[in-house]
C-alpha positions in Angstrom: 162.0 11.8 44.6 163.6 15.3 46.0 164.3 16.6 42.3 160.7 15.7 41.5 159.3 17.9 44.7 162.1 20.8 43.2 160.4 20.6 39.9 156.6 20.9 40.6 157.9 23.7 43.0 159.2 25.4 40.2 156.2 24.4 38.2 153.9 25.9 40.4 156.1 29.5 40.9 155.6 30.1 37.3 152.1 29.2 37.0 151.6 31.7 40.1 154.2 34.4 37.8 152.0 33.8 34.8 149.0 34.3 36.8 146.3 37.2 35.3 146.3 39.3 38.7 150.3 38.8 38.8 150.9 40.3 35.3 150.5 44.2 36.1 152.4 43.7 39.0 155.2 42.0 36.8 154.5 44.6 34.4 155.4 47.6 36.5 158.5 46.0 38.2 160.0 45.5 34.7 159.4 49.4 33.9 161.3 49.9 37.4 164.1 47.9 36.4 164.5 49.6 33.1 163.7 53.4 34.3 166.3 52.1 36.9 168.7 51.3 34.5 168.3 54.0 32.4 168.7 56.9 35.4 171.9 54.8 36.1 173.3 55.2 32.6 172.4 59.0 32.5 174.0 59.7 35.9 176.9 57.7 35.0 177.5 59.7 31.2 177.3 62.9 33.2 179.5 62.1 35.9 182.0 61.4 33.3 181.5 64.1 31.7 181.3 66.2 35.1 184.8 64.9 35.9 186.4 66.8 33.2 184.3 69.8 33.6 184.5 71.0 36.9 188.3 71.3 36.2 187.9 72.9 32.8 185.0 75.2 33.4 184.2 74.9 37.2 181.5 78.1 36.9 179.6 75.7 34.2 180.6 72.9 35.9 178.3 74.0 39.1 175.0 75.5 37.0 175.3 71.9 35.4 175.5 69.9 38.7 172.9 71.9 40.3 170.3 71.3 37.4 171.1 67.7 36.9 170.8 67.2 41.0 167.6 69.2 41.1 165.9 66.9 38.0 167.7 63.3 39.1 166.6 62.3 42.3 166.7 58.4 42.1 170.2 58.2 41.4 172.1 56.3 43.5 173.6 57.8 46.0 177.5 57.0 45.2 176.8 59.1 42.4 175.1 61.7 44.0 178.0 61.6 46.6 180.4 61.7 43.9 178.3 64.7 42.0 178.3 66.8 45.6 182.4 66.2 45.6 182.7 67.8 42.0 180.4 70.5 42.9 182.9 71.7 46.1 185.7 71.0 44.0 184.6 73.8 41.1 183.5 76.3 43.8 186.5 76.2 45.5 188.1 76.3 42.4 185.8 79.8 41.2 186.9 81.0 44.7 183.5 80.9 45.8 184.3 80.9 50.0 182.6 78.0 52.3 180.2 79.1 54.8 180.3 75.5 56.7 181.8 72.2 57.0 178.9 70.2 57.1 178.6 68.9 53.8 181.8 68.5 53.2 182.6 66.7 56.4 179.4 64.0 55.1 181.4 63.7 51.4 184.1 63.0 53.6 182.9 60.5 56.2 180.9 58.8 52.8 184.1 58.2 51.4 186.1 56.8 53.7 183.9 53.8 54.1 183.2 53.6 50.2 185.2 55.5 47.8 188.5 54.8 46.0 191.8 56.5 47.3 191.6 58.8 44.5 187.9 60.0 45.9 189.4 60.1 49.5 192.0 62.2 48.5 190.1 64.2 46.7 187.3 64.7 49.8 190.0 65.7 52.2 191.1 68.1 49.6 188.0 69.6 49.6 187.6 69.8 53.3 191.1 71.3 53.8 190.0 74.1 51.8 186.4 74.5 53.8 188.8 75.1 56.9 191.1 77.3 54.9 188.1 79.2 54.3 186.8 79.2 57.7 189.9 80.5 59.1 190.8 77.1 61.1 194.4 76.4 59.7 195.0 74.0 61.8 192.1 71.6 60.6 193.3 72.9 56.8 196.4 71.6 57.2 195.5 68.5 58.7 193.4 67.7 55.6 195.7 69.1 53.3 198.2 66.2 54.7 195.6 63.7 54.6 195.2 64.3 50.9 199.3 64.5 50.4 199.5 61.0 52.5 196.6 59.3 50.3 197.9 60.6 46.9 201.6 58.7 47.9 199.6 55.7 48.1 199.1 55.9 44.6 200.5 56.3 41.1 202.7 59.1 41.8 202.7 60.5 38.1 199.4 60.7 37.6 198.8 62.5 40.9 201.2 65.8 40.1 198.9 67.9 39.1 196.9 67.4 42.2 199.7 67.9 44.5 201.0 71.1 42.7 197.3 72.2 43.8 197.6 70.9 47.6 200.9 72.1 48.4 200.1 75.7 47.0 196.9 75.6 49.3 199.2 74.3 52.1 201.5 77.4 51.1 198.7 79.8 51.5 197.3 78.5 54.6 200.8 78.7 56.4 201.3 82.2 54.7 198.1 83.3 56.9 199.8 82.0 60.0 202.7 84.5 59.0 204.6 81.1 58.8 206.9 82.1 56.1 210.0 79.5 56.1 207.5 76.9 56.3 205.3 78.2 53.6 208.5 78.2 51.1 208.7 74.8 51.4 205.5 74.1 50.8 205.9 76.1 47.5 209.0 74.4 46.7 206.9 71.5 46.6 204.6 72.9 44.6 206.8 74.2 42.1 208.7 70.3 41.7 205.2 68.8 41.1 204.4 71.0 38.4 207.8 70.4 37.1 206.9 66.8 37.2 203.5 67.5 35.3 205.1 70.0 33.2 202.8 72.4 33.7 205.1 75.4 33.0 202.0 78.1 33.9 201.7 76.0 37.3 205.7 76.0 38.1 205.5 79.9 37.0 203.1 80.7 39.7 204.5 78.7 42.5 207.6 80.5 42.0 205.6 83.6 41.9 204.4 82.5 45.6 208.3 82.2 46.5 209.2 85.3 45.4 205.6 86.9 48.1 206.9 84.7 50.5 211.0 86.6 50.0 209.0 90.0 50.6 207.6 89.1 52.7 210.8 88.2 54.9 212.1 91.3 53.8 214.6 90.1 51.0 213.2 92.7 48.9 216.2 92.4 45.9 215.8 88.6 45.8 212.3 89.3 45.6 212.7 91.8 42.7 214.7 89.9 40.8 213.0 86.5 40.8 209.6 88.4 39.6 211.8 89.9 36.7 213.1 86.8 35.4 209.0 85.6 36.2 207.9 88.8 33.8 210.2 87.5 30.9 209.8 83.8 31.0 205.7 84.5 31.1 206.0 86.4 28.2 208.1 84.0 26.6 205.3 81.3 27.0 202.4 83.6 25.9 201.2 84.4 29.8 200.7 88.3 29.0 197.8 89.2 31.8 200.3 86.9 34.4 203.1 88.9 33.0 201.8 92.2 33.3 201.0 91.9 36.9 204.0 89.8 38.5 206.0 93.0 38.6 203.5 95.3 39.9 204.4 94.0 43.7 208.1 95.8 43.1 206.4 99.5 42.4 207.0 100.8 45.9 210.7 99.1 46.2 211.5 100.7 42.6 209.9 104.3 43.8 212.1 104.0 46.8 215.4 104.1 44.3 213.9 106.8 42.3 213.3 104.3 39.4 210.0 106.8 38.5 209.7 105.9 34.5 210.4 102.2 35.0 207.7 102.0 37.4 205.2 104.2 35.1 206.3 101.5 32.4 205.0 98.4 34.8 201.6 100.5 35.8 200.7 101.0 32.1 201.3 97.4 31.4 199.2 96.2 34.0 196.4 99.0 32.9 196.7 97.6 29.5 196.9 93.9 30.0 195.7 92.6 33.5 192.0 92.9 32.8 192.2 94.4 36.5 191.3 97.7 35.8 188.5 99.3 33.7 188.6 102.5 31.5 187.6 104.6 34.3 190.9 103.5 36.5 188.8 101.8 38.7 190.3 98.4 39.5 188.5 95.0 40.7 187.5 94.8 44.5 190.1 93.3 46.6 193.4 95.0 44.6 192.6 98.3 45.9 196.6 98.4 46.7 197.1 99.7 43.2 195.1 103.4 43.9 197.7 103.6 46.4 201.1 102.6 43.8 199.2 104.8 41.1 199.0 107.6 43.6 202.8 107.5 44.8 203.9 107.2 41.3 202.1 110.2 40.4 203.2 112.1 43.7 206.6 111.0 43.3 205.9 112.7 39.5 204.8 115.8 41.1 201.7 115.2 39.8 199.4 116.5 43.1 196.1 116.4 42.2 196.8 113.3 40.4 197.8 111.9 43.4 195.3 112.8 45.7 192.3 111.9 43.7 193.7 108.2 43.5 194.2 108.5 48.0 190.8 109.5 47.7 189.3 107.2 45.4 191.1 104.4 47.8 189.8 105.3 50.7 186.0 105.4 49.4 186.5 102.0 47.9 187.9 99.8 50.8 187.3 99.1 54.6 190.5 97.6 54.7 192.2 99.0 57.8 195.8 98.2 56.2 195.0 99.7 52.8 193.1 102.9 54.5 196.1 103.6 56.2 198.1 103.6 53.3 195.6 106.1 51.7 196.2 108.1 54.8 199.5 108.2 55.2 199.7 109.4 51.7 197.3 112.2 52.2 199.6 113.4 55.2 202.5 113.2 52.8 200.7 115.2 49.7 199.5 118.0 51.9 203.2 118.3 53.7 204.3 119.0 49.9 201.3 121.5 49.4 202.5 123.0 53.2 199.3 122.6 54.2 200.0 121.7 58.0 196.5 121.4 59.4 196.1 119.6 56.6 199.0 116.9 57.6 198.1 116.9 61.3 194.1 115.5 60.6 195.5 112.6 58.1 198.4 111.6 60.1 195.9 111.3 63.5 193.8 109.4 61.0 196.8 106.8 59.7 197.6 106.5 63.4 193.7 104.9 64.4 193.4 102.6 61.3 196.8 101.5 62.4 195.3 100.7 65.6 192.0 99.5 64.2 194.6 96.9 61.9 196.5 95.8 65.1 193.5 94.7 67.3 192.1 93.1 64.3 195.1 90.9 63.6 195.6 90.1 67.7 191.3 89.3 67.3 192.4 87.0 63.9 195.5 85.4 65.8 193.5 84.7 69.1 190.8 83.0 66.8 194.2 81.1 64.7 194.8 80.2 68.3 191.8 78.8 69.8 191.1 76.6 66.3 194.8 75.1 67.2 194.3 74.9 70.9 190.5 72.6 69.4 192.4 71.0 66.8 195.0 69.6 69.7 192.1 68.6 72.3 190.2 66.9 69.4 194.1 64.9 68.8 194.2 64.2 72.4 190.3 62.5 73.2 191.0 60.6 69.7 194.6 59.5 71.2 192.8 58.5 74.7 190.2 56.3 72.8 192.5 54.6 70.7 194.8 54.1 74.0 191.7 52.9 75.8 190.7 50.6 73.3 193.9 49.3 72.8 193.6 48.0 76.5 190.3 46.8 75.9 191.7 44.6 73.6 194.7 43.4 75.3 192.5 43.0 78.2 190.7 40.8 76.4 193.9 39.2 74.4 194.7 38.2 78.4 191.6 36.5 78.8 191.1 34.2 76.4 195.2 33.2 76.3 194.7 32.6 80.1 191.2 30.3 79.5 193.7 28.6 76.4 196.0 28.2 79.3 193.6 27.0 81.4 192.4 24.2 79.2 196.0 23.1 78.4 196.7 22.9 82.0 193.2 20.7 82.2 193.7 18.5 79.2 197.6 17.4 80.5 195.5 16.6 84.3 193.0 14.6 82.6 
């Protein structure tokens, strides 16, 4: 009898289904279903296709995300999570700087709950960088280790590449924080995960970092001659533009041993081959250091005007307090050759206030580098006192109910 109520049950839903007024209605949820599917198959062949992109060709990588997100908005929103990831990933990869943390802080949070390792590392990869960007090195390297502690989860081989790229950002990050032993390591590490990937153009340029990092600790011949065995093994592998730039650091070490024609030799090459500098000598924003090696070169040449129209062209081309006072300094220099005295007074007054100008605005940079750790550590601390107070919570409550089990022992024996 109960199978018989089932089937007339049944029997009557389908009449009901197959009803006149129930047909448009069926109608138009069958459309859903198959639109549905179809945005789901379109979303899915571009994220595929996104996911080899965005490392490939990260500046076509974001036009392509951007238009696909602005014309797709029913996809789910895994993939639209999983979109918003690639698109951070190619403009941090363009060098396009972050302005905020906020939506890479929600890729973040999104994945934790529902993406794979890979996507977690990934995310926290991404946010490290947002930090880097925003001058919070703490928070960077926090992530940064995240990223490092959820790729050794995984298959370590096919995770080299990504930690050549996250111990290299690590590198650069501690380089900032004028953290120079700490930022060779980090390098090192770099340079062994390439090794592992072999990626030779990766291990070259870690080593590259090395050899910034030995300047930078004033090991100047080390230095020197780790970027001339760089120069010939990029050149043995084809890597001309790297190869005419990686000894271009060494001009003012070379000029200070009189070593004149060798450095003219490494200033054409990098003229030539870098793709730094136009036909008019004027070079890309941000390498404005070279007006100022192209200027002692030709001073030290005895090439005055030469010289002085490259200090000049340097100092209308940067506000960088550092570089200006290079330019200055040089001036001062040019017109002590030329005996012009007034001349050296004015430029050497000059060099002294951009030098003054460049130490308040590292002491502003390191009391920011210091509040972002002194907020990293009180952010450590409340999490550390809410996992300590729920910890009691729970043993709390582990003392409870063992006492009440207790309890009813104690009761049961009685009775």
């Amino acid at each position: 009898m109960k199978n018989n109520k089932y089937v007339v049950y049944i029997y009557n839903v389908c009449n009901v289904l197959m009803h006149e007024k129930m047909k448009p209605f069926i109608l138009l949820l069958t459309l859903a279903c198959i639109v549905s599917c179809g945005s789901n198959r379109r979303a899915n062949a571009f994220l595929s296709h996104m996911d080899t992109l965005y490392q490939q060709n990260p500046a076509e990588a974001i036009i392509a995300i951007d238009s696909f997100m602005s014309c797709h908005n029913d996809m789910s929103q895994h993939n639209r999570m999983l979109l918003t990831l690639y698109r951070l990933r190619a403009q941090n990869s363009v060098g396009e700087p972050f302005a905020s943390d906020s939506l890479a802080r929600k890729v973040v949070e999104y994945f934790d709950d529902n993406g794979s390792v890979e996507e977690q590392m990934s995310a926290y990869y991404v946010l490290g960088s947002v930090y880097r960007d925003l001058d919070n090195y703490p928070e960077a390297l926090a992530d940064y280790q995240k990223a490092v502690a959820l790729a050794d989860t995984t298959d370590g081989n096919k995770n080299n590449a990504f930690l050549n790229r996250v111990y290299g950002q690590m590198g650069n990050v501690l380089l900032r924080q004028l953290a120079f032993n700490e930022a060779g390591v980090a390098y090192s590490l770099a340079v062994r995960f390439a090794c592992k990937d072999k990626d030779t153009l990766g291990v070259l340029l870690s080593k590259e970092q090395i050899a910034n990092v030995l300047y930078l600790q004033n090991r100047r011949d080390e230095a020197c001659k780790l970027r001339e065995w760089l120069h010939d093994e990029y050149l043995k592998n084809g890597f001309v533009r790297e190869a005419s730039k990686v000894l271009v650091p060494n001009v003012s070490t070379l000029l200070g041993r009189g070593k004149v024609e060798e450095v003219g030799r490494i200033l054409r090459s990098y003229e030539e081959h870098s793709g730094d500098v136009d036909s008019l000598g004027n070079v890309v924003s941000g390498l404005e250091k070279y007006y100022n090696d192209k200027a002692n070169y030709l001073l030290a040449k005895s090439d005055v005007s030469g010289a002085l129209g490259y200090y000049r062209k340097g100092m209308r081309s940067t506000d960088d307090h550092e570089y200006r006072e290079a330019f200055l300094r040089g001036l001062a220099q040019t017109y002590k050759k030329l005996g012009l005295s007034d001349s050296v007074a004015k430029y050497s007054e000059l060099a002294r206030r951009e030098n003054d100008s460049a130490y308040v605005e590292l002491s502003t940079l390191r009391m920011q580098q210091m509040q972002a750790a002194y907020n990293y550590s009180s952010k450590e601390t409340e999490a550390l006192v809410a996992k300590s107070k729920e910890a009691e919570a729970t043993t709390r409550l582990k003392t409870v109910v063992l006492s009440f089990l207790v309890l009813l022992s104690v009761l049961a024996l009685l009775f």
